[in-house]
C-alpha positions in Angstrom: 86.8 90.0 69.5 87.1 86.8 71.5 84.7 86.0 74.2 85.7 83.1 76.1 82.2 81.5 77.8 82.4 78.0 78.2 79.3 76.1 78.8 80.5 72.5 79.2 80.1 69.9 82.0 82.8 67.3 83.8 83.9 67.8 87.7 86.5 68.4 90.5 89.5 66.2 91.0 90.0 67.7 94.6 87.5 65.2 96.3 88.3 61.8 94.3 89.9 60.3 97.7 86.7 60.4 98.7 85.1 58.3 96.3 84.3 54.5 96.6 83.8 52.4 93.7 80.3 52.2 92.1 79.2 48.9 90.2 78.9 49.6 86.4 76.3 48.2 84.1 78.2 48.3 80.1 76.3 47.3 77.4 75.4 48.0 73.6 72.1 49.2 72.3 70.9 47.6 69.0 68.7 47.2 66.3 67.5 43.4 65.0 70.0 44.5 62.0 72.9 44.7 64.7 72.9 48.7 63.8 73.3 51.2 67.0 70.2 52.5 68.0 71.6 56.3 69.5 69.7 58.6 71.8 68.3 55.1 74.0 67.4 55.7 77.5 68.5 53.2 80.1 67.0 54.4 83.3 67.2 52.4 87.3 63.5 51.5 87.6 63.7 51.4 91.7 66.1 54.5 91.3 65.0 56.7 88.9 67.8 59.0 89.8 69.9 57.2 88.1 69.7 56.9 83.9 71.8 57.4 80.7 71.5 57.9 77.4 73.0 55.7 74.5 76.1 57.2 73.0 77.1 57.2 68.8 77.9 53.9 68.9 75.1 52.5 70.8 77.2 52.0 74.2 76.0 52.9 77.6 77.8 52.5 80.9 75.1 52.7 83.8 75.8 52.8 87.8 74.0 50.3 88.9 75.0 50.7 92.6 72.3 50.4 95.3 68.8 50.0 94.4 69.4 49.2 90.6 68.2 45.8 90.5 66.4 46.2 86.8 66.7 48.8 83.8 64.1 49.9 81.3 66.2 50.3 77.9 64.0 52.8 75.5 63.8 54.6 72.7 60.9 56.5 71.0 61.3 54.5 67.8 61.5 51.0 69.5 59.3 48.8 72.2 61.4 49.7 75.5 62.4 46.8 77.0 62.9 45.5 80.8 66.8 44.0 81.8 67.6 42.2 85.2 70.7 43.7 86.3 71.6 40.3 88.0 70.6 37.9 85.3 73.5 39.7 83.1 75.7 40.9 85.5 78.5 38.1 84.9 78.7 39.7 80.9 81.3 42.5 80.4 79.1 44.5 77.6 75.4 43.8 77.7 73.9 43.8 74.2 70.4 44.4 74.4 68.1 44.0 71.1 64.9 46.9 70.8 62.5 46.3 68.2 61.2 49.0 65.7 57.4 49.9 66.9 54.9 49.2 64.3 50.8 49.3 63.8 49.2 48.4 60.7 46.5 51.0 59.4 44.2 49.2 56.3 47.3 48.5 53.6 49.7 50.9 55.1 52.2 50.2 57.8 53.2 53.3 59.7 56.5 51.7 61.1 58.6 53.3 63.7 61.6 54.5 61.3 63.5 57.6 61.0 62.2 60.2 58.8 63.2 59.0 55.7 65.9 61.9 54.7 67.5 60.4 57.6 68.8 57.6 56.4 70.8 59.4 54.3 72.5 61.6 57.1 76.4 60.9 57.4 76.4 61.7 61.4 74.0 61.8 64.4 75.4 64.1 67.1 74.1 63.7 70.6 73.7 65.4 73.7 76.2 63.1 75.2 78.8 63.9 72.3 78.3 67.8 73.1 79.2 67.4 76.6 82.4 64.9 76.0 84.3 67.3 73.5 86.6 69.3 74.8 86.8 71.3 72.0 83.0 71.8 72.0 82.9 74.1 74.8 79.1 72.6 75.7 78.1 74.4 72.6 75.4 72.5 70.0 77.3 74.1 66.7 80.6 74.0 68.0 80.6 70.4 68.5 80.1 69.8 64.5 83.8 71.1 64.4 85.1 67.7 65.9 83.6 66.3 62.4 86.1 65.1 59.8 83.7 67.1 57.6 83.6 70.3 59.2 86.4 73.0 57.1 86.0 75.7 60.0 88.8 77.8 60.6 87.3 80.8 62.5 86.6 79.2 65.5 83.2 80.5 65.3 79.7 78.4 65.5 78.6 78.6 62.1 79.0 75.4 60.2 81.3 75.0 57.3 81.7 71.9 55.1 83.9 70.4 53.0 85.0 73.5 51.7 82.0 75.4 51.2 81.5 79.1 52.9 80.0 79.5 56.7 77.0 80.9 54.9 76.3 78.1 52.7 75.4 75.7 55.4 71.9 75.8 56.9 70.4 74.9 60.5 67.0 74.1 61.3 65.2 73.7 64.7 62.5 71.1 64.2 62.1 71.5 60.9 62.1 75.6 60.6 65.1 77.4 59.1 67.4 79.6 61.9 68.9 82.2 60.5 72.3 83.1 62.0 71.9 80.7 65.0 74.6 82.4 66.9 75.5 84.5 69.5 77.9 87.6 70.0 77.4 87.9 66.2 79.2 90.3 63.4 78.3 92.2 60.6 79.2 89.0 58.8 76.4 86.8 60.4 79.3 84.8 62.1 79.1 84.5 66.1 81.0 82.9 68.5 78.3 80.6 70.1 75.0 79.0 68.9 71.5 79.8 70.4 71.1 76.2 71.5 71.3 74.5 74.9 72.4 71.0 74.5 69.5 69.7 77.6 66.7 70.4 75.4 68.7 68.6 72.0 67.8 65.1 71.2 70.2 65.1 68.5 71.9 67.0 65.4 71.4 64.8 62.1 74.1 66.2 59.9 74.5 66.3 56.1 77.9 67.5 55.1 76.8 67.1 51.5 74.1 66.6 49.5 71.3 68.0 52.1 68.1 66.3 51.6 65.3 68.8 50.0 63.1 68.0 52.9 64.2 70.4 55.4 64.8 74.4 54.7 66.6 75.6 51.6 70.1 74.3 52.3 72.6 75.0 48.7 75.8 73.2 51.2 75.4 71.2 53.8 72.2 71.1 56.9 72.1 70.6 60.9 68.7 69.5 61.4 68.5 69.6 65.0 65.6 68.5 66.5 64.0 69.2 70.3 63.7 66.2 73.0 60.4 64.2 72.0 60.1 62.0 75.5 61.2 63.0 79.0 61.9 59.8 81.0 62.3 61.8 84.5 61.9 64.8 86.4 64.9 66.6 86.7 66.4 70.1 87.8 69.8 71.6 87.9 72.1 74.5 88.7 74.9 75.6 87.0 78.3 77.9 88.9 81.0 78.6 86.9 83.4 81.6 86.1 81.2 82.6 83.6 78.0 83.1 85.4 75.1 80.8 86.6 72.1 78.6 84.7 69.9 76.5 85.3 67.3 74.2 83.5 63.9 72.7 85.5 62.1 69.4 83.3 59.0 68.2 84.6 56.4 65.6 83.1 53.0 66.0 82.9 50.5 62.3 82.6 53.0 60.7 80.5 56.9 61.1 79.5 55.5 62.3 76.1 54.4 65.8 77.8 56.2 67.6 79.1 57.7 70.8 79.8 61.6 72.1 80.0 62.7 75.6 81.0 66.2 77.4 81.3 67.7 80.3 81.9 71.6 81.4 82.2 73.2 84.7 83.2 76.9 85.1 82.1 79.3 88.0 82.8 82.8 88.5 82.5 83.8 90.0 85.9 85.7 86.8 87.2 87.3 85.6 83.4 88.8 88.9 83.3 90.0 89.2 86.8 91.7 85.3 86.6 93.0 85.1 83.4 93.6 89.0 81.9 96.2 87.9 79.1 93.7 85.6 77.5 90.8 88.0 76.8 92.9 90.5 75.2 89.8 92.2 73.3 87.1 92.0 75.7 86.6 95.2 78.5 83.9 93.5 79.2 80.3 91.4 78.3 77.2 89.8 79.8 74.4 88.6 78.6 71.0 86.6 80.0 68.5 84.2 78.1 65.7 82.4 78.7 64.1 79.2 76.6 61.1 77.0 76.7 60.3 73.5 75.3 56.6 72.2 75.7 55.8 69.0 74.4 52.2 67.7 74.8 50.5 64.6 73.5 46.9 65.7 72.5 45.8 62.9 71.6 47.1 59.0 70.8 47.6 60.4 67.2 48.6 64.3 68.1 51.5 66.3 69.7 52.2 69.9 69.9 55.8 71.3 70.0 56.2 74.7 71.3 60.0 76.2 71.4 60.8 79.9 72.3 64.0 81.2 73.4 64.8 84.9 74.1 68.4 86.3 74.4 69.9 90.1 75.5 73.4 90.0 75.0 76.4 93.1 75.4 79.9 93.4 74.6 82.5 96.0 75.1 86.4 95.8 73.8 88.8 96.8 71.6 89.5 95.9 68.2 91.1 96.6 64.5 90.7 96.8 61.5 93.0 98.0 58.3 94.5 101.3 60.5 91.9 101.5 62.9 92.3 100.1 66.6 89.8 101.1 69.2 86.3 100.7 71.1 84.0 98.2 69.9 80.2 97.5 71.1 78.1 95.4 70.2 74.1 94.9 72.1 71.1 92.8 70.7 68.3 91.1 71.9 67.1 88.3 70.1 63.7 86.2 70.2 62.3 83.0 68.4 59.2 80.4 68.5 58.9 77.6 66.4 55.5 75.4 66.6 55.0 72.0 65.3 51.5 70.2 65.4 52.3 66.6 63.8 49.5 63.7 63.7 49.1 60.2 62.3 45.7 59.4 60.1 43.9 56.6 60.8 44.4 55.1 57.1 47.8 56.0 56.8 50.2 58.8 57.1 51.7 61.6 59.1 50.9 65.6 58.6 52.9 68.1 60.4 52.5 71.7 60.6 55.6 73.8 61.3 55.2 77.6 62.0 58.2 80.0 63.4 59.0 83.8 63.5 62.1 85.1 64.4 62.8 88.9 65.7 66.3 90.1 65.4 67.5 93.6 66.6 71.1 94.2 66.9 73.0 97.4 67.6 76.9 97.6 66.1 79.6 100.1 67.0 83.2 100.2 65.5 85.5 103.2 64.9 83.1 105.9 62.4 80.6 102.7 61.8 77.4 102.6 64.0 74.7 100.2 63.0 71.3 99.4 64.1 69.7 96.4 62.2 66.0 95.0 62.8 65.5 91.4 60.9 62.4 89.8 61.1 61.5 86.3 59.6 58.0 84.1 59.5 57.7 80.6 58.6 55.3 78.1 57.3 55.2 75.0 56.3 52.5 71.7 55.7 54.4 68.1 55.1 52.9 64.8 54.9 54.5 61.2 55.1 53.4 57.6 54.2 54.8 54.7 54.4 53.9 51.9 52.0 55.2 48.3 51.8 57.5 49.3 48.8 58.1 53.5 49.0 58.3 55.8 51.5 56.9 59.2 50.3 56.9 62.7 51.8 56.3 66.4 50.1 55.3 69.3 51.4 55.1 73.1 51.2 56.3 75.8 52.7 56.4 79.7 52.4 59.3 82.3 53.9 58.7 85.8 54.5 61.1 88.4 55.6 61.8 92.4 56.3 64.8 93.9 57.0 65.3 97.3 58.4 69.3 99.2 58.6 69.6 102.4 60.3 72.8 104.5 61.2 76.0 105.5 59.3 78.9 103.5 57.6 82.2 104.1 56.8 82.0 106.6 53.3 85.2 104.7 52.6 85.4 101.0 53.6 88.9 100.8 54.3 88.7 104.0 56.4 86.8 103.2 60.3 88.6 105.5 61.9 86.5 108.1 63.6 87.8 111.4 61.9 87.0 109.5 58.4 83.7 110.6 56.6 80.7 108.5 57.3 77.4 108.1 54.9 73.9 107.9 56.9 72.2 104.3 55.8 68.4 103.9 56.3 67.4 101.5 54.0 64.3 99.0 54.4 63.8 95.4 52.3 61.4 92.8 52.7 61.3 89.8 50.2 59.9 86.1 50.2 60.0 82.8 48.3 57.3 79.8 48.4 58.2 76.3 47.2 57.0 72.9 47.4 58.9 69.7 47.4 58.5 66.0 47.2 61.2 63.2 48.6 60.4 59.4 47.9 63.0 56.8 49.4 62.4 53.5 48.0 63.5 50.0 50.1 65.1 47.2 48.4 65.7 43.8 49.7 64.3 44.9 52.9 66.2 48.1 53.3 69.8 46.8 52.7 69.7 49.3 49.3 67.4 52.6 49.8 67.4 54.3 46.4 66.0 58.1 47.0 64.9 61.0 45.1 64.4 64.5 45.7 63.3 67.6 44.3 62.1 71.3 45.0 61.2 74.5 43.0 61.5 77.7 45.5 59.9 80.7 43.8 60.1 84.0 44.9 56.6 86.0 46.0 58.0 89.5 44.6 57.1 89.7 40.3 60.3 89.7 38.3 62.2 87.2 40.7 64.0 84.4 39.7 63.0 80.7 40.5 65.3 78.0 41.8 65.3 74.9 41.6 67.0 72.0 43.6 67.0 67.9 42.6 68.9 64.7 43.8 69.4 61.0 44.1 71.2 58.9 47.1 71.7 55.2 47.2 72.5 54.0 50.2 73.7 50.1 50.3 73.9 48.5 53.2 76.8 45.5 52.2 76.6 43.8 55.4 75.9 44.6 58.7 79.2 46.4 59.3 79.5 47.9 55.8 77.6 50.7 54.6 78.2 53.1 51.4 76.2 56.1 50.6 76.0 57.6 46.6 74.2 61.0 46.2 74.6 63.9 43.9 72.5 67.0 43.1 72.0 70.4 42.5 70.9 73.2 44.7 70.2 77.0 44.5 69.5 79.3 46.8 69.2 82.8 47.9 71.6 83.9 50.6 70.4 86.2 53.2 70.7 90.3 53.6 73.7 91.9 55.4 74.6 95.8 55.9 76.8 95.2 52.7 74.7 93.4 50.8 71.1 94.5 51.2 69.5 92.3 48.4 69.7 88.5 48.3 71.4 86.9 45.4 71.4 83.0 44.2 74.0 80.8 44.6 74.0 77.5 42.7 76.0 74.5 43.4 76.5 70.9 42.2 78.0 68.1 44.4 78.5 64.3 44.5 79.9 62.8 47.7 80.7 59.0 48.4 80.6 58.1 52.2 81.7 54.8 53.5 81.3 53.6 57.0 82.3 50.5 58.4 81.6 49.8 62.3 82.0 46.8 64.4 81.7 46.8 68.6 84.1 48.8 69.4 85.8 50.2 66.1 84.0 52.9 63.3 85.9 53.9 60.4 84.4 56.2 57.7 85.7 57.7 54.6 84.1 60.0 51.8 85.3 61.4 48.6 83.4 64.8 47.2 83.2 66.7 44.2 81.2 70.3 44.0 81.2 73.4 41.8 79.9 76.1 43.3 79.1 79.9 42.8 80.6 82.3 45.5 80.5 86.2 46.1 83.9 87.4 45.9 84.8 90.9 48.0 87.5 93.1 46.3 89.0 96.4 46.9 90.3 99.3 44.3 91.8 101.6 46.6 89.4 102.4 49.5 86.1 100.9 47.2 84.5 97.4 47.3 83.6 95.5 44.4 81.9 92.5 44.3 82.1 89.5 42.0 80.8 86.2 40.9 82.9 82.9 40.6 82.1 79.6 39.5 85.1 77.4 41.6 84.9 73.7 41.2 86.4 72.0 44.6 87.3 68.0 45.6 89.0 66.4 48.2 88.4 63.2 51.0 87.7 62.7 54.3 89.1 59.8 57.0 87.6 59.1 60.4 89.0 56.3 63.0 87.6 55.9 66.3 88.4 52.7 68.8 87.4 51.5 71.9 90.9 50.2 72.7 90.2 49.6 76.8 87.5 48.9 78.9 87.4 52.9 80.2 90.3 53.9 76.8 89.1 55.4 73.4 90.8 57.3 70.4 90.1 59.0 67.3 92.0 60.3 64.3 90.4 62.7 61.9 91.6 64.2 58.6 90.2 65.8 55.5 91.6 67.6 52.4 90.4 69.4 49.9 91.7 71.0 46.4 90.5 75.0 45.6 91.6 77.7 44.7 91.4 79.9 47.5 88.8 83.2 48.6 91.2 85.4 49.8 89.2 88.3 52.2 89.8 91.8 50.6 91.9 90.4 47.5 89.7 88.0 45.9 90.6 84.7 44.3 94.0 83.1 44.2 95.4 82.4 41.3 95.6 78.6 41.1 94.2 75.7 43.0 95.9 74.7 45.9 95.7 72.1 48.8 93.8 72.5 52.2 94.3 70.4 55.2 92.2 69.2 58.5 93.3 66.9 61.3 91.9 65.8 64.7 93.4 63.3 67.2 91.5 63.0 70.8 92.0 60.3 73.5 88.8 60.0 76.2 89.5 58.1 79.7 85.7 57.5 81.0 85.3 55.8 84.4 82.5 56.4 86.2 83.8 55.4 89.5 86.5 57.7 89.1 86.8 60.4 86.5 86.3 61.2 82.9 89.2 62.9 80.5 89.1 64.6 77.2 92.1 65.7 75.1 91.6 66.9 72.2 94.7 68.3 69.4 93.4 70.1 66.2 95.6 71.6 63.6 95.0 72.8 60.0 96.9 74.8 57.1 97.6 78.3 57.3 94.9 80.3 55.8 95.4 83.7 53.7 95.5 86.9 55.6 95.9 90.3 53.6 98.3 92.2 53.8 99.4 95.7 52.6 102.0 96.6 50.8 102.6 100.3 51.0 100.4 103.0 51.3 99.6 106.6 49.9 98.6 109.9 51.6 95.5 111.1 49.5 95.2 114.7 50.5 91.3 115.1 49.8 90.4 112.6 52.2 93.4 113.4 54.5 94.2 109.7 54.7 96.3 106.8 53.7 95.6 104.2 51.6 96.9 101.1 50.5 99.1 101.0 47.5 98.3 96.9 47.1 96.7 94.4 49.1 98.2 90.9 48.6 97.8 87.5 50.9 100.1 85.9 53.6 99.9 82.2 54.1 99.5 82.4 58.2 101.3 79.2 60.0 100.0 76.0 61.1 96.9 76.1 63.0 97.2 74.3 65.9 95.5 74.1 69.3 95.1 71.3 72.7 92.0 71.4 74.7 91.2 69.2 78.0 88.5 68.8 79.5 88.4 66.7 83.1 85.1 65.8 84.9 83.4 63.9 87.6 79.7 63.3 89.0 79.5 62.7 92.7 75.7 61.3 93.9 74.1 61.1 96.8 71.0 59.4 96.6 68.8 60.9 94.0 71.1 64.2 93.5 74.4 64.9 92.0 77.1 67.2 92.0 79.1 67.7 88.2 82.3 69.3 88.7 84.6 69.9 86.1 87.7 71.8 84.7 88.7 73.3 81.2 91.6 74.4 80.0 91.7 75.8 75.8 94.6 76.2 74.0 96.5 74.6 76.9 100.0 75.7 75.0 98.9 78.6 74.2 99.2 79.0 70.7 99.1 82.4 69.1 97.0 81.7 65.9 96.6 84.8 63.6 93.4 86.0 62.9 94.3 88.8 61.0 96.5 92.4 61.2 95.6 96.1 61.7 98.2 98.6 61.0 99.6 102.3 62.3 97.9 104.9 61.0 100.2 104.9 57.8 100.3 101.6 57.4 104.0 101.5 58.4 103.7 98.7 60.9 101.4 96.2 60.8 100.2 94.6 64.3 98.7 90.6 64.7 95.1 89.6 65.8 94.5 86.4 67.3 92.3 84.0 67.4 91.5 82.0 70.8 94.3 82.3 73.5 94.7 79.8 76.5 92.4 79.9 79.1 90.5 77.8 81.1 87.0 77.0 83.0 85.7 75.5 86.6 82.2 75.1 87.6 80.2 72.7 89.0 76.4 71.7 88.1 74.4 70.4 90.8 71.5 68.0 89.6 68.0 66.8 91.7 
């Protein structure tokens, strides 16, 4: 079932003769340390229709055309600072210093610094970085692919990491867990696009490895994403493309730190399927509306409010198969979640932040003799605090997790059999279950921050009598060698519980241990990183005698390594080369686990062309090994069932992943508006990636299933 909606931004080449050349401010972002500071604003003071925000590096190219005589540079952690265009305007890259905001309070400096689990995160992702990937498709989760440290081969939005299942990563939303933050989702809790709209993201903070205790109950890796914190301008835009329309309205209220942001989008399938038929060989047809909401207020000089809701009705229609079943699919759900977050600074000392959410879930699935109604609801609190001394930074908290689960309809008697003439078994089954833990995470500053030394640990008990507790605990060094070098040291062990499917309606606890080593070294226009990483982990194995499942625990013990290269090699030129292995024996769907350890491969290579007086280019080529696909070797006709079934399931090694995106774009403005036009094209050669096979009835003749076919996007986002 491949839905092709791209929500992604760029432009029009048709109108470049009309374009004149604009005057470009360049420049660099930075710390007194000579680190990147990422997410800065750099807005036109006489034209405050003209802005930008900082990329991963800490570069910034500005038009600074017309009115733009002066720029204020600023970030939320830093003293924003003013820049005469003219005064610099003879310097190719403008480097421009910020300084961290501080206040003493008694014996306690409160400084201006990342939370301090931060500072162990391998990679920031920005807004900025969402938008440039091709490969992204303007989706929040999907742009954590591009990562050297991302092991995805599903093409779906849920995170996978150096090896470790889709369900083993989490993702928070200021600070509160999301379960299954996707859209157009399975049975399997894997969907094709996230729930987030990159306008309202400040940033992803990702941790591959190693997750800090901190945030949610991660066993294998974290996306904390967190909501925009200032708004620098009012803004509105309007989004046409194939797929449907959107838009997103930001207004400030008495300061830039209140504020509110609204969008909505409406997407439909009527034009994809009419241009491009071929490439959306599964879908009849689809649409789906949401609606979010981000509210920011400052209460007070030592108190803010967060408010975040976001409300979604999505429906498919298509065809698919499975085993020896081809045929209609649906799939409906609606989908709403709000997340709170009071936070305020004592006067002697200290942060305290309250974090509430509640998420309703009700989706609807359809498939052959399988028709499914699930209801999932989930509440959240949790109490942290934070101080800063001269020598530690400290932080614990508590938090508690409710949830209920509800399934109602009928399932396949047989799992291998979907077909509608097979039996079914009615399912009405109910669950609710919880866990309460506490925490504490103390980072502690060495020779002025060039080593951090930090340590973690939680206990997570579960509310219901006769559960099991878990526990989780971990150290990180991070050494900062000079100001180019950086290394980063952390092992731990995590448990968690995983969540409730159809199939498996009672949570069970996964364990895992894990040391990583990350290195990063980055100068003005060059970043290289490299990490080594060892884990053992516990995984749920599905298996299949005849036409029954079994299920099975397995301790596999993984390692492998991870190189990223990224150089500005031009004024407007930059590349990057990505690849990562890793050594495991493989999970093999509907067979188990392979017999010996084998290798598994990642690469990325992408070339960007950014000019803002003429036009910006993405290409992006991604490739990886084969992965297993079963396969059926001969089947039986059992009479009592009047059916066949498989004789043997074994694995097939598919062939080379491999697949180009490119993305071209341009912004046209006109005063205080702007006009975003842009083109897509996925899978430009058109690749036929197996996803897996159905079969005839008998199982005679077995039929491929792919994964993304080429296709491509236009649309144009008009901004005022």
């Amino acid at each position: 079932m491949k839905i092709t909606v791209v929500l992604v931004y760029g432009l029009a080449l048709a109108l470049l003769p009309l374009l004149g050349r604009a005057e470009v401010l360049r420049g660099r972002v930075q710390d007194r340390e000579g680190e990147p500071i990422v997410g800065a604003t750099i807005v036109c003071l006489h034209d405050t229709g003209k802005g930008c925000t900082t990329d991963s590096e800490g570069f910034f190219a500005l038009d600074s055309s017309g009115m733009c005589d002066s720029v204020y540079v600023s970030h939320i952690l830093y003293e924003g600072v003013v820049v005469s265009v003219h005064s610099v305007a003879s310097q190719d890259t403008v480097h421009i210093t910020l300084v961290e905001k501080s206040y003493e309070v008694e014996s306690v400096a409160v400084m201006g610094r990342l939370p301090i689990a931060r500072q162990v995160a391998v990679t920031r992702v920005s807004e900025m970085d969402i938008y440039l990937d091709p490969a992204a498709q303007g989706d929040p989760l999907k742009a954590i692919t591009s990562l050297a440290a991302s092991t995805a081969t599903t093409e779906m939005a849920n995170p996978e990491f150096r090896g470790s299942p889709a369900g083993y990563a989490m993702v928070t939303l200021n600070k509160v867990p999301i379960e299954n933050p996707v859209r157009y989702g399975q049975l399997n809790g894997l969907g094709l696009f996230s729930l987030f709209h990159p306008s309202l993201i400040d940033s992803e903070w990702v941790y591959p490895s190693n997750p800090p205790v901190t945030v949610g109950k991660a066993i294998s890796g974290l996306i904390d994403v967190r909501t925009k914190e200032r708004l620098y301008r009012n803004s509105s835009y309007v989004s046409v493309g194939l797929g449907g329309l959107g838009g997103v309205v930001s207004r400030r209220f008495r300061s830039d730190e209140s504020f509110l942001q609204i969008y909505a989008n409406w997407q439909a399938s009527n034009a994809l399927k009419a241009l491009m038929p071929g490439a959306l060989p599964e879908v009849k047809n689809f649409y789906a509306g949401d609606l979010g909401v981000n509210l920011r207020v400052r209460l007070s000089s030592r108190m803010y409010l967060n408010w975040y809701a976001y409300g979604v009705y999505d429906r498919f229609h298509g065809e698919s198969g499975r085993m020896n079943y081809y045929g209609a699919v649906r799939m409906h759900r609606w989908r709403f979640f709000s997340i709170i977050n009071l936070s305020h600074t004592h006067a002697h000392g200290g942060i305290t932040s309250l974090n509430l959410g509640g998420d309703w879930n009700a989706p609807r699935t359809t498939m052959g003799n399988l028709d499914v109604m699930e209801k999932r609801r989930r509440l959240y609190a949790s109490v942290d605090h934070r101080v800063l001394f001269r020598w530690m930074e400290l932080e614990g908290g508590i938090s508690w997790e409710g949830y209920a689960y509800a399934y109602m309809g009928v399932l396949p008697k047989y799992y291998l059999l979907m077909g509608e003439q097979f039996p079914q078994e009615s399912v009405n089954s109910k669950s609710s279950n919880g866990t309460a833990d506490g925490y504490l995470f103390a980072n502690f500053p060495i020779k002025d921050g060039l080593l951090n030394v930090s340590l973690g640990a939680k206990l997570i008990g579960p509310t219901r009598k006769g559960g099991t507790p878990a526990y989780n605990a971990q150290i990180m060094l991070r050494a900062l060698v000079t100001p180019q070098h950086s290394l980063l040291f952390a092992a731990g062990h995590y448990e968690a519980f995983t969540g409730v499917t159809v199939y498996s309606p009672s949570p069970r606890l996964l364990r895992s241990d894990q040391v990583n080593l990350d290195y990063d070294y980055r100068t003005e226009d060059l970043l290289l990183k490299a990490a080594a990483f060892w884990k053992r982990e516990s995984v749920y194995v599905e298996s299949y005698a005849g036409a029954l499942r079994e299920v099975s625990v397995a301790v596999l013990p993984s390692w492998g390594g991870e190189l990223t290269w990224e150089h500005q090699f031009a004024t407007y030129w930059n590349y990057s080369l990505m690849w990562s292995a890793f050594r495991r024996k493989p999970l093999i769907a509907m067979v188990g686990i392979g017999e010996r350890a084998e290798w598994m491969y990642f690469g990325r290579v992408a070339v960007q062309y950014s000019n803002p007086s003429l036009f910006s280019l993405s290409l992006s080529y991604g490739l990886h090994r084969g992965v297993y696909i079963p396969r059926v070797s001969g089947a039986s006709y059992v009479a009592e069932i009047n059916a066949f079934l498989p004789n043997r399931m074994s694995e097939e090694r598919s062939k080379l992943y491999q697949r180009v995106d490119v993305l071209v774009s341009k912004q046209l403005t006109f005063r205080k508006c702007s006009i975003s036009m842009f083109a897509l094209v996925n899978n430009v050669f058109n690749w036929k990636n197996i996803r897996e096979y159905y079969y005839s009835n008998d199982y005679q003749h077995a039929y491929p299933l792919h994964l993304q076919l080429r296709n491509f996007y236009l649309g144009a986002i008009f901004m005022f």
